[in-house]
C-alpha positions in Angstrom: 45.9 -25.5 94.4 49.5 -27.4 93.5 52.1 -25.6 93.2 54.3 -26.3 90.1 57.7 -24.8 91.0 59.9 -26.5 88.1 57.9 -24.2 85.5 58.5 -21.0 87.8 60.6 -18.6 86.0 63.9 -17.0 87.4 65.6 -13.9 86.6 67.5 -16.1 84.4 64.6 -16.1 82.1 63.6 -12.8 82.4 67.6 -12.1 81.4 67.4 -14.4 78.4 63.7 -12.8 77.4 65.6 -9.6 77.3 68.0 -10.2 74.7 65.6 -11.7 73.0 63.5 -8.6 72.5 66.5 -6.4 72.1 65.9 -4.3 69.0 62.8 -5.7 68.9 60.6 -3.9 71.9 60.7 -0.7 72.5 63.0 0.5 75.8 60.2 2.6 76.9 61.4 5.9 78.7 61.4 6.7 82.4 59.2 10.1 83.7 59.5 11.8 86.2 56.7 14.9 87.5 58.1 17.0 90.5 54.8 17.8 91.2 54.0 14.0 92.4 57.2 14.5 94.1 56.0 17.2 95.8 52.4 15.9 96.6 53.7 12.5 98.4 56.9 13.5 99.6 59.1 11.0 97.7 61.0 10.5 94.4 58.9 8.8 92.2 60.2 6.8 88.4 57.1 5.8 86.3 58.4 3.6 83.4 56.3 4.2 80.7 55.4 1.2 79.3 52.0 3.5 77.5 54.9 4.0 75.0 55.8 0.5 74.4 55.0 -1.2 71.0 51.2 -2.2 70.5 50.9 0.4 73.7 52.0 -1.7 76.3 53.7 -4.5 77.7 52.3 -7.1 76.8 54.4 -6.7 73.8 57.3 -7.9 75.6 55.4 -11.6 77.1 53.7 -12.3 73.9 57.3 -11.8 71.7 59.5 -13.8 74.1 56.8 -16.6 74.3 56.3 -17.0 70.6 59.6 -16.6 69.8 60.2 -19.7 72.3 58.2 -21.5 70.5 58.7 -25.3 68.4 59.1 -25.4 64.8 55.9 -27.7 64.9 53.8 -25.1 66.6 54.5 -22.3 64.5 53.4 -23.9 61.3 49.9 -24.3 63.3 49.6 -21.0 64.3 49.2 -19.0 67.9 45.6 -18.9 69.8 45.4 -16.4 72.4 42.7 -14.6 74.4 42.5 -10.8 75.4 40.5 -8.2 76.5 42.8 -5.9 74.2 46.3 -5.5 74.6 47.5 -9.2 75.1 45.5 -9.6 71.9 47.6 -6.9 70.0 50.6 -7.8 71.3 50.2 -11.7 70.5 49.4 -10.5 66.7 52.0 -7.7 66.5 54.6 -10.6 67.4 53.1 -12.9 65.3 53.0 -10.8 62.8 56.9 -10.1 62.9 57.5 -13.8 63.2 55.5 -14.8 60.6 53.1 -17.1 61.6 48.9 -17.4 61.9 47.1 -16.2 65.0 43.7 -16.2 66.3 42.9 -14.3 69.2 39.6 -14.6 71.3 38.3 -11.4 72.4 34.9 -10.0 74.4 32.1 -8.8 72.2 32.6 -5.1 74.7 36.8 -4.7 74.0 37.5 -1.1 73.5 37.5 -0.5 69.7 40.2 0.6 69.3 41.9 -2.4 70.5 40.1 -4.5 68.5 41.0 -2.5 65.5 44.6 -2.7 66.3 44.3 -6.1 66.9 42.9 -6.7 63.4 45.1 -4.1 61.6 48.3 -7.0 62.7 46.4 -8.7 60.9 45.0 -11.7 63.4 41.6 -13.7 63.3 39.1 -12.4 66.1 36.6 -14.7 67.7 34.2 -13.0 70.1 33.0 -13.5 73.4 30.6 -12.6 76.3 33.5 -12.3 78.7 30.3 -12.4 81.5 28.5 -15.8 79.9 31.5 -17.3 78.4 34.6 -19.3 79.7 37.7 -17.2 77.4 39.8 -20.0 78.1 37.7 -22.8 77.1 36.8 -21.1 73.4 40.7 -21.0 73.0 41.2 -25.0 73.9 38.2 -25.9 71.6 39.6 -24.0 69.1 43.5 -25.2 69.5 41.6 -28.7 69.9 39.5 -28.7 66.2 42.7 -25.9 64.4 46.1 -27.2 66.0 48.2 -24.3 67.1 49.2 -23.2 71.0 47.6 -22.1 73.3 49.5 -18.3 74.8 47.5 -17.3 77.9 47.7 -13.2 78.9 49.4 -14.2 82.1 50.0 -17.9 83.5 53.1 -18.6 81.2 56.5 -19.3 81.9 58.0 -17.3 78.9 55.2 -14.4 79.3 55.8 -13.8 82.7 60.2 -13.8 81.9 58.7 -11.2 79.2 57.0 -9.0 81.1 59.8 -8.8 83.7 61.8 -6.8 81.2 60.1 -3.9 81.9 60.9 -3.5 85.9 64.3 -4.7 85.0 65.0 -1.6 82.6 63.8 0.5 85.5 66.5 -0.7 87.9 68.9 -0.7 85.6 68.7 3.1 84.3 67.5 5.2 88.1 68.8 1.7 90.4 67.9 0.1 93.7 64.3 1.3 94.8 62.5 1.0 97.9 58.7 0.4 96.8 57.8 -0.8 93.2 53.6 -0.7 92.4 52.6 -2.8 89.5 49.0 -2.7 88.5 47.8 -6.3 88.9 44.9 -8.4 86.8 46.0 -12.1 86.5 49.7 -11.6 87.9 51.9 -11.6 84.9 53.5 -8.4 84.6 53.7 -8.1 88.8 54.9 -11.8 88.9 58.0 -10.6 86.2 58.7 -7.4 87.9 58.9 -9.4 91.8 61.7 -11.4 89.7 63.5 -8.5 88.6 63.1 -6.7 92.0 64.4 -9.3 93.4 67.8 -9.6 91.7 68.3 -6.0 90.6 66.9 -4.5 94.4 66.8 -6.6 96.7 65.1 -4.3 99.7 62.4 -3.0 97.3 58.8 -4.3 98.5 56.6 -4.6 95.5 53.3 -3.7 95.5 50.3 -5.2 93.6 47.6 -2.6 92.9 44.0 -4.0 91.4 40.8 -2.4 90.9 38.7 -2.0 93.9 35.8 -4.1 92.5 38.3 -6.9 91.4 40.3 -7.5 94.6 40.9 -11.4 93.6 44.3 -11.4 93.8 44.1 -8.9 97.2 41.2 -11.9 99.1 43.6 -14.2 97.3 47.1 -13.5 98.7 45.2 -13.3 102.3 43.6 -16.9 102.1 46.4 -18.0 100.9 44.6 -20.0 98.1 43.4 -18.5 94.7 39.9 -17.3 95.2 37.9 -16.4 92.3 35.0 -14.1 91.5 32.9 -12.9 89.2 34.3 -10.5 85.9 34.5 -6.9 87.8 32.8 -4.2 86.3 35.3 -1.4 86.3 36.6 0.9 83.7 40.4 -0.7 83.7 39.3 -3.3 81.7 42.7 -4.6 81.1 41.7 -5.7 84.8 38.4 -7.1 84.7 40.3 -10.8 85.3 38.6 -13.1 88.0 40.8 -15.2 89.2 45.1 -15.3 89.2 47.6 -18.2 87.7 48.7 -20.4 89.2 52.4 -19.4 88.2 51.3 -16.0 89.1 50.6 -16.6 91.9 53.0 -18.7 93.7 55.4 -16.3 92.7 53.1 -13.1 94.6 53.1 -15.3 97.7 56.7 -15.5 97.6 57.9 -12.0 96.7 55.2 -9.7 97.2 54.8 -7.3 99.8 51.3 -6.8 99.4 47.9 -5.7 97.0 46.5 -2.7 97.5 43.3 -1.3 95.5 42.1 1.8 93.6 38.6 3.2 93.0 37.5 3.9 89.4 37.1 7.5 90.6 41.4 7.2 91.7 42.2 5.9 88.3 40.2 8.7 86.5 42.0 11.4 88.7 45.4 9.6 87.7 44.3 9.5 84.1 44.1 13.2 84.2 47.1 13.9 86.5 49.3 11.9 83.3 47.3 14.1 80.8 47.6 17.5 82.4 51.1 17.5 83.9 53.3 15.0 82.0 51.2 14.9 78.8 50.5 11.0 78.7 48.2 9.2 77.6 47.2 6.2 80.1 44.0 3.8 79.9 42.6 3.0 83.5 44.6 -0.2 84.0 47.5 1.9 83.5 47.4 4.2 86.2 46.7 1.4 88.7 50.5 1.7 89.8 49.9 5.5 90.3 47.0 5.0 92.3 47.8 2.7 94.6 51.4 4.7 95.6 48.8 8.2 96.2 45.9 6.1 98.1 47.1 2.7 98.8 48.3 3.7 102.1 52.1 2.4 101.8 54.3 5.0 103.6 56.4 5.9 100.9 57.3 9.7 102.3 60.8 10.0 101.9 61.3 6.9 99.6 62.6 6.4 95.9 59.8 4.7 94.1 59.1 3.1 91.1 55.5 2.7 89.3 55.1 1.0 86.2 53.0 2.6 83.6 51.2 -0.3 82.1 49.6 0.5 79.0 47.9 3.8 76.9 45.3 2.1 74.4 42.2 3.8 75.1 39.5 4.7 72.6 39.3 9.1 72.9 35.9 9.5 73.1 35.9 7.5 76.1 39.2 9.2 77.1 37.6 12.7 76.5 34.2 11.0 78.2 36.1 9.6 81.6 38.3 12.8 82.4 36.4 15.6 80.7 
């Protein structure tokens, strides 16, 4: 793999993203559950980004990139692809700036997400996400239409997006000493390790990936990006097989570590946030959560952040998973 450090973001750009999306995305609110407190001995913030526009934060990548983008390429139209909420986020945005997008998605996305993402009113083009190359449909689509090309995670502009989020958290509870991000291809971790770094500079941030998906985990330790099959696990926001390369030279350089949770983790975290703070979380958004209960991080005595990644789940399989 080469590294391309010129296009690595800096705080700089996750500063700039965030006064681009001022009024714009939602500043989502932190919780707090004394009961978690109580349970691993520390003080834990979860920023709930469940509560963000399109319900979650990929809102806040796919504004700051499209709003960055050229006269030229905004008459042609965005092409993006998604399991679901980089899809409604890119056609929320796209929406609001007024121009055309088409957004790839799997033939299995939760419905609910592909309603959404058809409610913004984009163009869906399906998939088989485990026969089919997502990425290449996009090119051969941005090849034969015109238009660019917004990946969920390996972009300059979304990764300064999504580090919005972890930057809100320092600046309303401050300096933290652990921060878990859930992690599928690195965008929102990558943006939160650029954040931690300026806003808390002790804090060790953690990357926390499903358990059958631990590409990024085999990756960080080879020191290479290894990839591997699509993961079959219910946080399907994290069924991703491989990292960026943005992403990724970014976790090698800022990030403490990735740690992994079990489906059965995620379900109990889905109905730890249902029962006792009355929140609504999708698998892939209690990733964070998991990892700081199981990962195995002493964070006993600790302030500690976790980010709250996204709420779009359909209810009956809500209902069906913690029930």
């Amino acid at each position: 793999m080469t590294e391309r450090p010129s296009l690595l973001p800096t705080f700089e750009d996750v500063r700039a993203a965030a006064a681009r999306l001022a009024g714009v995305a939602h500043r989502t609110p932190v919780a707090t559950s004394r009961t978690a407190n109580a349970e691993l001995g520390a003080e834990l913030f979860f920023k709930c980004e469940n509560l963000q526009r399109v319900g979650a934060f990929k809102f806040r990548g796919a504004y700051n990139a499209l709003a960055r983008l050229a006269p030229e390429d905004r008459r042609a139209g965005v092409i993006a692809f998604s399991s679901g909420n980089h899809a409604q986020a890119i056609a929320l945005a796209a929406r609001l700036l007024e121009l055309p997008a088409t957004i790839v998605m799997p033939t299995d996305a939760p419905a609910s997400k592909v309603a959404a993402t058809r409610g913004y009113g984009a163009e869906i083009i399906t998939y088989d996400r485990f026969l089919e190359d997502r990425a290449a449909i996009a090119r051969r689509l941005a090849d034969e239409r015109g238009g660019a090309v917004i990946p969920p995670f390996d972009h300059p502009d979304v990764i300064a997006g999504q580090g919005t989020a972890a930057a809100e958290l320092f600046a309303e509870v401050g300096e933290l000493d652990h921060l878990f991000v859930p992690l599928g291809g690195g965008g929102l971790i990558s943006g939160s390790a650029l954040a931690a770094r300026a806003a808390s500079p002790r804090c060790r941030v953690w990357g926390v990936e499903p358990e059958a998906g631990n590409d990024g985990q085999r990756s960080l330790r080879a020191g290479e990006i290894v990839q591997i099959p699509t993961p079959e696990t219910i946080a399907d926001g994290a069924q991703t097989q491989h990292l960026g390369e943005l992403t990724f030279a970014i976790i090698r350089r800022e990030v403490a570590g990735i740690l992994t949770a079990t489906d059965a983790e995620l379900v109990f975290a889905m109905r730890f946030f249902a029962e006792r703070m009355k929140l609504v979380v999708e698998p892939t958004g209690c990733l964070g959560f998991a990892g700081a209960r199981g990962g195995g991080v002493p964070i006993r005595g600790s302030r500690v952040g976790v980010i709250v990644s996204g709420g779009n789940i359909d209810l009956a399989r809500f209902a069906k998973l913690v029930g």
